[in-house]
C-alpha positions as CSV (number, residue, x, y, z in Angstrom):
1,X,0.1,0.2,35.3
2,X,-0.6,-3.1,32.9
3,X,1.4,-3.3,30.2
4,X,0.3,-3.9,26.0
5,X,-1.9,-7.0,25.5
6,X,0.0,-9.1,23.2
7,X,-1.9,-11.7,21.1
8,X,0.5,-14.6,19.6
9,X,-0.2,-17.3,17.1
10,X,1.8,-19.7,16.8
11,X,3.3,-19.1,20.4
12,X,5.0,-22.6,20.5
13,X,7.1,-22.6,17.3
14,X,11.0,-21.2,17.5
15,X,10.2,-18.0,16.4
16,X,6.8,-17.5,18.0
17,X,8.3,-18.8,21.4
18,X,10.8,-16.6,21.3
19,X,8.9,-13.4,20.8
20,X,6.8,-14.5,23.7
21,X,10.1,-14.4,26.0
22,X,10.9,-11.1,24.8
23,X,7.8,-9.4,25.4
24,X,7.4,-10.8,28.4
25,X,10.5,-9.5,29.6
26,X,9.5,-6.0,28.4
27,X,6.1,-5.9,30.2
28,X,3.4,-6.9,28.0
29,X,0.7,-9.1,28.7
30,X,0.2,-12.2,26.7
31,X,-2.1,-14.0,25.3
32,X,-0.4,-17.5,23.7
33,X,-2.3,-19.5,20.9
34,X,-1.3,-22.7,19.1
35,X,-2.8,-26.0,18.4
36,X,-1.0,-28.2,21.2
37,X,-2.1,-27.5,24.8
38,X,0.6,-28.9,26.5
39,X,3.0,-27.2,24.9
40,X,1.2,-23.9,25.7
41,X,0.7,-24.7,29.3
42,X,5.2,-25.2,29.3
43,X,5.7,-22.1,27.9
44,X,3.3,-20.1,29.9
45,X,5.1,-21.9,33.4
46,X,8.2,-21.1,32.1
47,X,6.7,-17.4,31.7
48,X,5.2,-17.3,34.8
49,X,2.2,-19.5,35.6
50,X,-0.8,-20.7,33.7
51,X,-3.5,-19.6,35.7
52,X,-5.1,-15.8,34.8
53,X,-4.8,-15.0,38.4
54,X,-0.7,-15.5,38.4
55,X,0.5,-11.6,38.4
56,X,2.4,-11.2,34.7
57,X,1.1,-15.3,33.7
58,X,0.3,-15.2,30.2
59,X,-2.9,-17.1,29.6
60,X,-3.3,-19.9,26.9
61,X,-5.8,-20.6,24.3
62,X,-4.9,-23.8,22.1
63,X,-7.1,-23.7,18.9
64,X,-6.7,-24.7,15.0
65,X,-6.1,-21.4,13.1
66,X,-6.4,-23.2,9.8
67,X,-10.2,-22.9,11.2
68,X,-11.3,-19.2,11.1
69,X,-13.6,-19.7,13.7
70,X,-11.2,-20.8,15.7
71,X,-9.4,-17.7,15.3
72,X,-12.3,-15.0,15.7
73,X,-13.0,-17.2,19.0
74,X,-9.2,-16.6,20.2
75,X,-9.5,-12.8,19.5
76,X,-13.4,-12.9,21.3
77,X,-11.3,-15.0,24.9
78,X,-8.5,-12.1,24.9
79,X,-10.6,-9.4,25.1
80,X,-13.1,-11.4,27.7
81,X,-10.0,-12.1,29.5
82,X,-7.9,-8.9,29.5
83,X,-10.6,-6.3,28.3
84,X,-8.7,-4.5,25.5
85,X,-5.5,-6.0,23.3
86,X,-2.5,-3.8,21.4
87,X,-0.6,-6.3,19.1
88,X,-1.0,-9.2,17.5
89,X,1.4,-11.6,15.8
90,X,1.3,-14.0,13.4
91,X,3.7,-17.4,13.4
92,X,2.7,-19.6,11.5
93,X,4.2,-21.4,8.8
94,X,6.0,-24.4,7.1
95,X,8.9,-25.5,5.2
96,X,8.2,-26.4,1.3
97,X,11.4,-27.7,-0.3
98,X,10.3,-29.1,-3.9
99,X,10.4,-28.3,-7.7
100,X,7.3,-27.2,-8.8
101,X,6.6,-30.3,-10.8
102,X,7.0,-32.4,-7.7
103,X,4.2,-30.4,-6.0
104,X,0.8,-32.0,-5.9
105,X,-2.4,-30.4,-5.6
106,X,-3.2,-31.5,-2.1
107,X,0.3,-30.0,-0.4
108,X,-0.3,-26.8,-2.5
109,X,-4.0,-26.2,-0.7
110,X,-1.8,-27.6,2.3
111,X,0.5,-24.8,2.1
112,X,-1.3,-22.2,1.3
113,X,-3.7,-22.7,4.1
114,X,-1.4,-22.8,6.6
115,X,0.6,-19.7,5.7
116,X,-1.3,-17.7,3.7
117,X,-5.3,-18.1,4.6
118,X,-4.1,-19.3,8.6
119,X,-2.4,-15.1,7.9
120,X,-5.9,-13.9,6.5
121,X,-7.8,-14.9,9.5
122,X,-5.8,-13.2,11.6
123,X,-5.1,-10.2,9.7
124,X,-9.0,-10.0,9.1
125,X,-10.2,-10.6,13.0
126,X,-7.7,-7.8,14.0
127,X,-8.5,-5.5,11.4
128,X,-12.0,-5.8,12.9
129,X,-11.1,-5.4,16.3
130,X,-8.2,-3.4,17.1
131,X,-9.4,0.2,15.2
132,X,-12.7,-0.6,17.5
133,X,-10.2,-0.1,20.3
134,X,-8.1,2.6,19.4
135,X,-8.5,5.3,21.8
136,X,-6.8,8.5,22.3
137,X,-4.0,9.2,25.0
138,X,-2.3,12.1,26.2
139,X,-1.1,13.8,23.5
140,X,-0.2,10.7,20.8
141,X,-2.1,7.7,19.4
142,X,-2.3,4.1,21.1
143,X,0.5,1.8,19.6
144,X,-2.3,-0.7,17.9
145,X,-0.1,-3.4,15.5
146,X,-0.3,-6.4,13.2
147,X,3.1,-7.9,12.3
148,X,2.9,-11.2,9.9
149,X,5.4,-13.9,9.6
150,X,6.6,-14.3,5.8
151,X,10.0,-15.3,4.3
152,X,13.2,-14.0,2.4
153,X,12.3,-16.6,-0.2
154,X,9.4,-14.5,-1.4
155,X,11.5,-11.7,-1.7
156,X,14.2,-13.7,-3.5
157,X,14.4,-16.7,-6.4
158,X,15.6,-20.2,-4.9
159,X,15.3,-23.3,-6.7
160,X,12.5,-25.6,-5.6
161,X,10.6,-22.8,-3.2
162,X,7.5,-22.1,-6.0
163,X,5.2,-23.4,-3.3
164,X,6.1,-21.2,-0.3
165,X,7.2,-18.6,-2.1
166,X,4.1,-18.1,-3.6
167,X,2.2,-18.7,0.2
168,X,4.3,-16.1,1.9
169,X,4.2,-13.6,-1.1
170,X,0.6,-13.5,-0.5
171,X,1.3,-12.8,2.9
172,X,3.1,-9.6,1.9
173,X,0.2,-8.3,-0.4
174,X,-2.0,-8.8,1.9
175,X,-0.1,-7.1,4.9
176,X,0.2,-3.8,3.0
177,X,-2.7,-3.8,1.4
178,X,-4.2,-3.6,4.6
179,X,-1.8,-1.7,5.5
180,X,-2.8,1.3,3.6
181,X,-6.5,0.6,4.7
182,X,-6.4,0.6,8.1
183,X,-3.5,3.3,8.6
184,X,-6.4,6.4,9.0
185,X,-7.5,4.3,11.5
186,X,-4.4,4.2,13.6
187,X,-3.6,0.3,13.0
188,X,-0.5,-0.4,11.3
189,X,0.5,-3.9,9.5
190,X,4.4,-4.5,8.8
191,X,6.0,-8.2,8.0
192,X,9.1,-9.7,9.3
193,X,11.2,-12.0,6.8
194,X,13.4,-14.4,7.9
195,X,15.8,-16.4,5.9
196,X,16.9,-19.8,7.8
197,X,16.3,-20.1,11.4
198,X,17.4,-22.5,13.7
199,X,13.7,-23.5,14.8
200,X,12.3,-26.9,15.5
201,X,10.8,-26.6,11.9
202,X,14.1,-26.2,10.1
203,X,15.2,-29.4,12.0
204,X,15.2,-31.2,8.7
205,X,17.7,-29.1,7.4
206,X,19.7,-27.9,9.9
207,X,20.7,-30.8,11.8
208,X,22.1,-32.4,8.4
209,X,25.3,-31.3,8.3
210,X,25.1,-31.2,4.0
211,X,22.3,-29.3,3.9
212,X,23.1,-26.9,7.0
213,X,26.4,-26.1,5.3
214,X,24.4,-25.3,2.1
215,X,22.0,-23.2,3.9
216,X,25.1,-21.0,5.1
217,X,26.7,-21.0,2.3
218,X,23.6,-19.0,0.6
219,X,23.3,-16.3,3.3
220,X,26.1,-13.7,3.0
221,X,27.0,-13.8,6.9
222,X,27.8,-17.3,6.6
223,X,25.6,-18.6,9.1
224,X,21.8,-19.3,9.8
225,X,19.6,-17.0,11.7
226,X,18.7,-17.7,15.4
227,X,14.6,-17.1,16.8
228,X,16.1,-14.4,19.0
229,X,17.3,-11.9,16.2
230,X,13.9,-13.0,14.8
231,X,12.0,-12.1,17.8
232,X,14.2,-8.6,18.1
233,X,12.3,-7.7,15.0
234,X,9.2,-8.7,15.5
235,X,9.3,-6.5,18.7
236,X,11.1,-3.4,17.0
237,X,7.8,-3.5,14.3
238,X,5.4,-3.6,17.5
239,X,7.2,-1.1,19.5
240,X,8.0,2.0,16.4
241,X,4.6,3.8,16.3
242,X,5.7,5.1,12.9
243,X,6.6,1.5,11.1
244,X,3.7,0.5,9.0
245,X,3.4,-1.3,5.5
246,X,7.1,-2.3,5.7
247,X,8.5,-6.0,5.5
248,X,11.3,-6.2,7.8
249,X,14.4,-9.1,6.1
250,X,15.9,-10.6,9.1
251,X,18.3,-13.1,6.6
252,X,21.6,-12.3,6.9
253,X,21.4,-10.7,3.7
254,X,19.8,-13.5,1.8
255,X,17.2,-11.7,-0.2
256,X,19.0,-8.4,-0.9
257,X,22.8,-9.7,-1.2
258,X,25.1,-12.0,-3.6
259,X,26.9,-14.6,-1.2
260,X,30.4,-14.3,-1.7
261,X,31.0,-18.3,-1.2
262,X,27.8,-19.0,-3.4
263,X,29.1,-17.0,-6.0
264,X,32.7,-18.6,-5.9
């Protein structure tokens, strides 16, 4: 028996590529979209194979999500391809590190296209099209999921995030708001938060040895997070049937704790 279809956006960022690997391993079959082609085609070899016809190959789809468009036409190619689809995640996202003065109009739309309307288009096309799909099984619904990629810093006051923190609040809002829409209709919506990750993204921070040190300093484990533990959550929200409307902090305690060596 085929496993889930798995729709993921933003499949060749840390975080995004790492929750490919880990569904892969657990059976579903994927459907991996991002902007860069080549970097698709690499993670779907190291998954298995490019080509639809490789048994378990997750098939690509490289496409500008900033374009919704681009996005309904993603959702429109999975089903063509696979004939249903279960879960869809959203990874997508940047790094803003700058007082509020020091942000200009044009990386404000920047920002809040890429993480917070690039969110909306996905949210929207699968609110459309997974309740269309829901069907009943046995004795219990079909497991039909959204999970969106926010951060701790929306959940948390840091100096010099008004910029993201505003984008990936709105991701939040948005996620529950549709979450109590959509939950007669058997689709739940949940978020995953993650404080500092050790993605290609973070590069900028965490391979300076200043501002890596500052980073752990902030979290109360002491450390920064890795896409794995990342990924773990993002697969715990798709797999509980009975998780909806809930953002899920994976921070080492960032936006819920008092660092002891902050505080010092």
């Amino acid at each position: 028996m085929a496993g889930p279809v798995s729709i993921i956006f933003g499949a060749t960022g840390g975080i995004g590529a790492a929750t490919a690997r880990l569904l892969h391993k657990r059976g579903h079959q994927l459907v991996l979209v991002a902007r860069n082609k080549e970097k698709l085609d690499q993670l779907a070899g190291e998954l298995g194979g490019s080509r639809p016809s490789d048994t378990g190959a997750p098939t690509v789809h490289a496409a500008d999500i900033l374009q919704s468009a681009a996005v309904e036409e993603a959702f429109k190619k999975a089903l063509d391809q696979h004939g249903t689809l279960d879960h869809v995640t959203h990874c997508v996202g940047s790094i803003v590190l700058k007082p509020i003065t020091s942000v200009s109009d044009e990386l404000l739309q920047e920002t809040l296209q890429l993480n917070t309307a690039s969110a909306f288009y996905v949210l929207r096309a699968a609110c459309k099209q997974l309740p269309r799909l829901r069907q009943s099984t046995g004795d219990g619904p079909v497991n039909k999921s959204v999970t969106l990629c926010t951060s701790a810093v929306s959940m948390h006051g840091l100096p010099n995030h008004e910029a993201i923190a505003a984008a990936k609040a709105g991701v939040i809002g948005m996620a529950r708001s549709a979450a109590a829409s959509f939950a007669p209709r058997g689709l739940r919506v949940n978020c995953v938060a993650p404080g500092m990750t050790e993605t290609p993204l973070a590069s900028f921070i965490t391979e300076r040895p200043a501002s890596r040190k500052a980073s752990e300093v902030l979290h109360p484990l002491g450390r920064i997070g890795r896409p794995e533990e990342v990924a773990s959550a993002i697969v715990l929200l798709i797999e509980n049937p009975f998780i909806t409307g809930q953002v899920l902090a994976v921070d080492g305690g960032l936006s819920t704790l008092v660092s002891q060596q902050s505080a010092r």
